[in-house]
C-alpha positions, 0 to 999 in steps of 0.5 A: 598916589595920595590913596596909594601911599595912605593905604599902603601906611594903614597897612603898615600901621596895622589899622584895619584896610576899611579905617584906612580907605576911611582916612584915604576918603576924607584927605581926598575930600579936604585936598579937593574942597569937597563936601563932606557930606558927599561921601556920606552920600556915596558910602550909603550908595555903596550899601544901599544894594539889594544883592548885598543881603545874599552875604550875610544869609550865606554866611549864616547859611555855613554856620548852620552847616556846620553845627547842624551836622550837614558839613559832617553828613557830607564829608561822610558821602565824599569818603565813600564816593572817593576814599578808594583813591590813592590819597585816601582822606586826602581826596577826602579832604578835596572832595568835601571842600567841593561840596563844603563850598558850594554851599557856604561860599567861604573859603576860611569857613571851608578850612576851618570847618574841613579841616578840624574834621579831617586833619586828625584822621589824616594823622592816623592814616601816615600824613604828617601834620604840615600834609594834613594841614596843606591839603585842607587849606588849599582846598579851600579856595575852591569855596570862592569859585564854586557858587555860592561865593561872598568875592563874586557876590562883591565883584558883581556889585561893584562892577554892576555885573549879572551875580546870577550868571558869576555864580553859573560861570564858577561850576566849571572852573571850581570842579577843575580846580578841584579836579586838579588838586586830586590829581597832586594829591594822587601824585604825591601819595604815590610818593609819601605813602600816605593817606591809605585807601578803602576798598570802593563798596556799594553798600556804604556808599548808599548808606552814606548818600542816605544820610547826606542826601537831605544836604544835597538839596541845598546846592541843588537849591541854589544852582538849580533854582538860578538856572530854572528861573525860580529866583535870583542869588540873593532869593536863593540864599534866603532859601538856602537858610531856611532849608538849612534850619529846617533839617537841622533843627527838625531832622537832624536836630545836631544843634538847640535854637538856642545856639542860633545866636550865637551864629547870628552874632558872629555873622553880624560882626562878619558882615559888618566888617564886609560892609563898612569895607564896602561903603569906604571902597565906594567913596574911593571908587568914586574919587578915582573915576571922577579923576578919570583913574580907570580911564588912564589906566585903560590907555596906558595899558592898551598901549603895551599891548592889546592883546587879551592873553597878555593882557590877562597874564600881566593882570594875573601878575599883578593880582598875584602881588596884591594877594601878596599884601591884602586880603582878597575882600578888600582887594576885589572892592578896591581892585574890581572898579579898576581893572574891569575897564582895562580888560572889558576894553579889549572884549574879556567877558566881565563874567569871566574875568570876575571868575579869574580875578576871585580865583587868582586873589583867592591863591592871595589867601594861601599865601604869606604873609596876609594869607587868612586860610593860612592862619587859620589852617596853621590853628586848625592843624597845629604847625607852623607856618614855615612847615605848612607854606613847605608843604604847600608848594606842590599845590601852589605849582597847580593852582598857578598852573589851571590860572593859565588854563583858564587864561588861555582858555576863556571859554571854560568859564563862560560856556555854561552861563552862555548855554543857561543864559542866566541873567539878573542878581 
């Protein structure tokens, strides 16, 4: 209750969560006589991860893409492939996002880079700007289910689960969730009479898959090269980096060597921020299990119910309110530790639930009032944040809708990495 109630002051003070899990460590080492000395051990345990450098390359890995003409190549393929759909660049939008995300791992950089491509032409084509704005944020969460993705790198340090198989286990649930945001898209066209569509033509289609087929290695790189054996998560995204620079310096030459620090600066400063968050989550983590925290939770949720549904469903509901008032990095490092226990406790595959659990934080970055992807959204698309949250709730209705799907049916996550049997980070 002591970390509860000096988190939950931080965040009303408006200190940064990490300060605060900062504060909350050192209150609990004095009022329990422990050495200082010990959470220093304990935050550089938490760091000290080899898996961890795979969040800093795929960060990297996205502002490449971005400047190096890849993200644009890609949008362009997905325009030919699905621009014929009622929807128009609406399917536009979703469809880059799913390509967009596979490979960056992040779903602000997914809505500020999709969206300040697609949200102008969305305009011209009868989307109002609240419309534009809504399709391109909400999209984005299917950065942090389709791999790479930063929160399941996270969740399977802190958890100790196979990051290998979390990405594996994300391919199928992402392209569902983005099937079924084409789906509302579709529905809701066919209602505003927006996003007006194109005739489907080979021959534009092939031109544009010329021009983007280089980018499509990447995911390829990365998936494949996890499934094939050929290395780990964290080697793939070294060589997702250097595949990234390669074409976009030597073949598409869209950006200067020059511009790289720049990138390397912002994603220092990114990084650094996921890390220091990490080291002081690490100390609570400890703190918490040596009070047998997690052990107690187990029991007294066993004692409402065993059953694995509802128990999905009440952490579900529970996760949903934390998205509420956290965002979803600090969540999943402070939350993970916690509920993994519970859940495991009754059989759910780690796997799976880390899967869930990014997905359902994931609607916490849609949502006000902490809702990162909505701030940035709000930016990129020039409204406020009443109209594009107005424009939003068809959309939260489908993500809350395929959250249940996936509750109800485990299988759809864990098939695929069974069927692979990837193991190892």
């Amino acid at each position: 209750w002591i970390f509860l109630g000096i988190l939950f002051a931080s965040l009303a003070l408006g200190l940064p969560i990490a300060f605060g899990l900062g504060i909350a460590a050192v209150v609990m080492a004095v009022l329990s006589d422990i050495p200082l000395s010990i959470l220093i051990e304990q935050s550089v345990r938490g760091v000290n991860n080899f898996p961890l450098l795979a969040i800093p390359f795929f960060i990297l890995v996205g502002e490449v893409m971005s400047a190096g003409g890849i993200a644009r190549r890609l949008m362009e393929l997905a325009g030919a492939l699905v621009g014929f759909i009622r929807g128009g660049l609406g399917q536009v939008a979703i469809t880059g996002s799913m390509f967009f995300g596979g490979i960056s791992g992040s779903a602000v950089a997914d809505t500020a880079a999709t969206g300040s491509m697609m949200i102008p032409s969305m305009k011209q084509q009868g989307y109002s700007g609240p419309q534009a704005t809504a399709i391109n944020t909400v999209s984005s969460v299917i950065g942090i289910i389709i791999p790479p993705s930063i929160p399941l790198i996270l969740y399977g340090i802190v958890t100790e689960t196979s990051i290998s198989r979390l990405f594996i286990a994300g391919i199928v649930p992402g392209v569902m969730i983005g099937v079924g945001l084409m789906v509302t898209t579709f529905i809701m066209a066919s209602f505003g009479g927006a996003g007006q569509t194109r005739k489907f033509r080979l021959g534009p289609l092939w031109q544009a898959f010329k021009a983007a087929w280089l980018a499509l290695v990447l995911p390829v790189i990365v998936i494949g090269g996890i499934i094939g054996g050929v290395f780990t998560a964290t080697e793939a995204a070294v060589a997702a980096l250097l595949y990234s620079l390669v074409i976009s310096l030597v073949v598409y030459r869209e950006f200067h060597v020059r511009e790289l620090w720049g990138m390397l600066i912002r994603t220092a400063r990114l990084t650094g921020m996921v890390l220091l968050l990490l080291a002081f989550a690490t100390v609570i983590a400890w703190f918490l299990t040596i009070n047998m925290v997690p052990q107690t939770l187990v029991t007294q949720v066993q004692s409402i119910t065993q059953d694995p549904f509802w128990l999905l469903l009440i952490v579900a509901g529970l996760l949903l309110l934390v998205g509420f008032v956290m965002d979803l990095t600090p969540a999943m490092v402070i939350m993970a530790p916690m509920l993994t226990p519970i859940v495991t406790s009754v059989g759910i595959d780690p796997v799976y639930f880390g899967v869930l659990m990014a997905f359902i934080l994931g609607i916490g970055l849609l949502t006000p009032p902490v809702g990162t992807c909505l701030y940035v959204g709000c930016g990129v698309g020039k409204v406020t944040m009443e109209q594009l949250v107005k424009a939003m709730l068809p959309y939260y209705a489908t993500l809350l809708i395929m959250a249940v799907i996936l509750i109800a049916f485990p299988g759809l996550v864990t098939w695929l990495p069974d069927l692979t049997a990837v193991r190892g980070n």
